[in-house]
N, C-alpha and C positions, 0 to 999 in steps of 0.2 A: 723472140720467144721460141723459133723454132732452131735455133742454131743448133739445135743438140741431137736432130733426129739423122743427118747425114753423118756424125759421127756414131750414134747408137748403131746404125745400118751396117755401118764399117765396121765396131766392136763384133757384132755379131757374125758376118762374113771372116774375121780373123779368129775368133772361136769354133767355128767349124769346120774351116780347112784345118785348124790346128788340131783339133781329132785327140788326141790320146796324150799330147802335151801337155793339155790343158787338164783336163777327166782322166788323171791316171787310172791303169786296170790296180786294182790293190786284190783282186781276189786270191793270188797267192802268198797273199804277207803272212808272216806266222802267226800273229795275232790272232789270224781267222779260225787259227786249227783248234777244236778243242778235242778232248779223248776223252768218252764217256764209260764210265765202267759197265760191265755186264747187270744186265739182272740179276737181283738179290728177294731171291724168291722167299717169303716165312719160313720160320722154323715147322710149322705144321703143313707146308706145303710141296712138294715137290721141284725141283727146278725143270723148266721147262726144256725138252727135249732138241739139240740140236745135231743138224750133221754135221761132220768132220768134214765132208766130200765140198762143201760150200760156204764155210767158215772161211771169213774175210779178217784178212790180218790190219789190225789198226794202221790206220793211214799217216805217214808221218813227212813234216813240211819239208822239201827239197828245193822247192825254187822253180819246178819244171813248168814251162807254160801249157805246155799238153795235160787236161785232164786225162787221169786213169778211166778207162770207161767199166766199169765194176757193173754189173748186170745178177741179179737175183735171178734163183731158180725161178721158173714158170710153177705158175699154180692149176692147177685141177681145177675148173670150172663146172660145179655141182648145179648145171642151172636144168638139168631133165627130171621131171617128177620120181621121188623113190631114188637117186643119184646120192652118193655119199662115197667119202674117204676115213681112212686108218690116220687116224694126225699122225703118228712114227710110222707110216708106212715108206720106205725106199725107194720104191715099186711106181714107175707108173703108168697104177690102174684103179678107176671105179667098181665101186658095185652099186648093183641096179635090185631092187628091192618091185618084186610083183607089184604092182598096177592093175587096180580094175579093167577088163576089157582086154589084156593080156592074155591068150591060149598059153603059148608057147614064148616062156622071155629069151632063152638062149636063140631061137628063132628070130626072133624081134632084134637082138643083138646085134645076129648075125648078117640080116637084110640091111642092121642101118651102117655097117663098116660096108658094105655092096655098094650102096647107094653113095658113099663120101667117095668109095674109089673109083665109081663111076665120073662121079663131078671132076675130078682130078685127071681123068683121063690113065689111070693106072691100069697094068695089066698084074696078074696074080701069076707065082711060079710054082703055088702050094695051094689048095683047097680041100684040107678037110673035114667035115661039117662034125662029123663023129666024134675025134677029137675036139672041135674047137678051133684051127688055125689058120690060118690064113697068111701066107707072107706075099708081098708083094716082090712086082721087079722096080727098076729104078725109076724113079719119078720124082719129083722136086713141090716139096711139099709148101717151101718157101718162092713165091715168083720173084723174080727181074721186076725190078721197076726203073724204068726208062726216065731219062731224066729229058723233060719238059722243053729247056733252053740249047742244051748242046746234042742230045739224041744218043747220048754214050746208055751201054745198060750194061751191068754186071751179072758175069758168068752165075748161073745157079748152080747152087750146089745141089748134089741127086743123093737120096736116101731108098734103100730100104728097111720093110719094117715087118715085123711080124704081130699079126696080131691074137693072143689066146684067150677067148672064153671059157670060164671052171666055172658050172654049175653047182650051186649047193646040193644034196639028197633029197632034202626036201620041195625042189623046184621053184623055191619061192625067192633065192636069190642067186642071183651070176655075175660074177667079176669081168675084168675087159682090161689085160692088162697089154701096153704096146713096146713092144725093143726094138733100138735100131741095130739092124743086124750088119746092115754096109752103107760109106759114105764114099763120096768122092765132091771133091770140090778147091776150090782155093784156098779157103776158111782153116784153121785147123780144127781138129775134130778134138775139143776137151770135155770134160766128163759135165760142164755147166751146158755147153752147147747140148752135147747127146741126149742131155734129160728135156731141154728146152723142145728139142724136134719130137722128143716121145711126146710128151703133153699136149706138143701140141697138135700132133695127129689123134692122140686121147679126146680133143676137147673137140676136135671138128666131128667124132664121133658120138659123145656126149650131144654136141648142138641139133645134129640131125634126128638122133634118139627121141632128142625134145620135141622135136619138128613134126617126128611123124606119132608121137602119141598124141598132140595136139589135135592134128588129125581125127587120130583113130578116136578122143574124147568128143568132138562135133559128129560123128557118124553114130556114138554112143546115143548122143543128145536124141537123134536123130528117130532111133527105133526108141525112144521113150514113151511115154503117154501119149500124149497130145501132139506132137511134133513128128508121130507116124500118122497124121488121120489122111482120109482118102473122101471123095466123093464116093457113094454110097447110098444103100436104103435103108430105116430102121425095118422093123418086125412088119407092117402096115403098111409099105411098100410107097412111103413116104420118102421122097429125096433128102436125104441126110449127111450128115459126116460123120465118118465110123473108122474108132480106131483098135488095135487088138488088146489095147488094156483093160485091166478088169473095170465092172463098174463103179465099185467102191473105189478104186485109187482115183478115177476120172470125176466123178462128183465129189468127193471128198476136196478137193482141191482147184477147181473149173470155175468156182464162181471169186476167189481171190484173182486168178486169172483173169477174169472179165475185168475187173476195178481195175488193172492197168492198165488195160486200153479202154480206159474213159467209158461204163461201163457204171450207172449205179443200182447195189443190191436192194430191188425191194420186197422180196420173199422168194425163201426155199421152202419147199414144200421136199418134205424127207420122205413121205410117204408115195410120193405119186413122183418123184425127182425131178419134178417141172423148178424152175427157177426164171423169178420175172425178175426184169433187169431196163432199167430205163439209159438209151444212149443219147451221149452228144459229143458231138463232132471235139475233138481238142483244135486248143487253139496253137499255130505256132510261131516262131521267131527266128528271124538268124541266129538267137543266141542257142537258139534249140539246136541246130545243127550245128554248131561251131562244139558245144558241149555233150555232143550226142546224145541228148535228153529227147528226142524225138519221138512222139507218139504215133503211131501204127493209125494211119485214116483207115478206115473202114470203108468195104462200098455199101453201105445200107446208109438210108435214109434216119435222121437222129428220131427218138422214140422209144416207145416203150417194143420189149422184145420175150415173148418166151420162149426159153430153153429147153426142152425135155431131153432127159436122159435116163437112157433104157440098155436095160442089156442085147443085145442081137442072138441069133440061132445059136452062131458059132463059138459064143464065147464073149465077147468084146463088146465093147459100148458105141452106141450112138448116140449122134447131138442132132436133135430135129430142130429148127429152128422156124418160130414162128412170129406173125406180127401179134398187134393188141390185141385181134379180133380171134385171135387161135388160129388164124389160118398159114398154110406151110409156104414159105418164101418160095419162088421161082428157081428152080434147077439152076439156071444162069446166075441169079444173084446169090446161090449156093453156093458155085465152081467159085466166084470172085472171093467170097469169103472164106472160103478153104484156103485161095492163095494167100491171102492179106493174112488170116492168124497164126499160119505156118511161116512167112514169111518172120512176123513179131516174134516168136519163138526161139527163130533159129538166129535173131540178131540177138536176142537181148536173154539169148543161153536158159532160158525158164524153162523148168522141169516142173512139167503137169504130174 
């Protein structure tokens, strides 16, 4: 009954030295080729916009075993807040559209092309800020990569690039357009290539833009309501937490705050701004952290807790914080609590 498995073994062994005898390549038989016609846009619609400069000529079946390697322009990566393109723009370059938190955007612009030429190790042969430009000297925006098994790596090729900033008048938006001014390399230099290395020194400009408003939006977070409080005294010289927001925006919104860190409301008192608040500990799991649903432990003891919140001298509000009995928590068990809500805040991006 087994006579059949020394020869299946065999079958198999002569099927796979036999390699391409067997499993012909058929990917260039002409059958495969089809020609599809252009888009045929409505009669009430326009035809969609193309370039001449990177219009691919229908591909027609010759037999060659070499694929063509046909390569699409590179695209603009609009991933920075306020980031956008001209769909028939030629050009490549962004505009950056003002951002809360933004002074100065040409500024902004201007630090985040600094910062990409830094990483690159580039030196500049043009800086003027006034203008807008910036050109570089030569440096290879494309690296070498070393091949793993035999240790060979290919020459890079060196570009420069200029880069220009044009502010709108009304300050509220700035373009960032990039040209390769000079190449040198192995590679030939065609108009698919050229546009490919502008973009995509564009887009490593565009990324760090993103990078550093990201930034600059956690440091926003940061001088917001709650998320600037300090250890502190109210009016009464009570060890407190006091932040410089008004007091209406900090009560108005402080006790939804409490309810996510496990925290339940059992009266506000608008008049006197005291708010009692009964705690208990959450409970947690691996899946807490595996899914970042993770609750903020507190260091107080679970219980009932009143709030008071008062305006201070200066302006600003403070949060006295007291047990059942009305009495004011210990400075120490203050300072931990200041860390622990500021802490919750600044993970979980909450705007008091």
């Amino acid at each position: 009954m087994q006579y059949w498995i020394p020869k299946a073994l065999a079958v198999s062994v002569l099927v796979s030295l036999s390699g391409c005898s067997v499993f012909t390549n058929d990917a260039h038989n002409e059958r495969n080729y089809r020609t599809h016609e252009p888009v045929k846009a409505p009669a009430s619609l326009s035809q969609p916009a193309q370039d001449p400069v990177f219009k691919m000529e229908v591909g027609q079946y010759d037999n060659k075993p070499d694929a063509t390697n046909y390569r699409p322009p590179a695209q603009v990566l609009t991933v920075a807040k306020g980031s956008w393109v001209e769909e028939t723009d030629s050009l490549s370059r962004v505009y950056f559209d003002k951002s809360d938190g933004i002074v100065d955007l040409d500024d902004f612009v201007w630090d985040s092309i600094q910062s990409v030429l830094n990483d690159n190790n580039a030196t500049t042969i043009k800086e003027d800020k006034l203008l807008g430009v910036i050109e570089t000297d030569w440096y290879s925006i494309i690296k070498t990569e070393e091949s793993w098994l035999w240790g060979d790596s290919e020459n890079a090729d060196l570009e420069k690039f200029r880069f220009t900033i044009e502010e709108k008048s009304h300050q509220r938006t700035a373009s960032l357009r990039v040209e390769l001014i000079d190449f040198k390399g192995d590679n030939t230099l065609t108009d698919i290539l050229k546009q490919q290395l502008e973009v995509r020194a564009l887009n490593e400009v565009i990324a760090e833009f993103d990078y550093r408003y990201r930034q600059l939006e956690v440091d926003m977070r940061k001088r917001q309501g709650i998320i600037s409080i300090e250890m502190g005294f109210d009016n009464k010289g009570n060890a407190a937490l006091v932040t410089e927001q008004s007091y209406d925006a900090v009560f108005d919104r402080f006790s939804g705050f409490l309810e996510r860190l496990s925290f339940t409301i059992v009266e506000i008192n608008q008049e006197t701004g005291l708010i009692t608040a009964d705690y208990k500990a959450p409970e947690t799991s691996v899946w807490d952290s595996i899914w970042g649903d993770e609750v903020a432990q507190l260091p107080i003891d679970e219980g009932q807790y009143q709030i008071l919140v008062s305006k201070t001298k200066e302006g600003g509000t403070s949060l006295t914080w007291m047990d059942e009995k009305g009495e004011t928590l210990e400075p120490g068990t203050m300072n931990g609590l200041q860390q622990a809500l500021e802490a919750a805040l600044i993970k979980r991006g909450i705007k008091i």
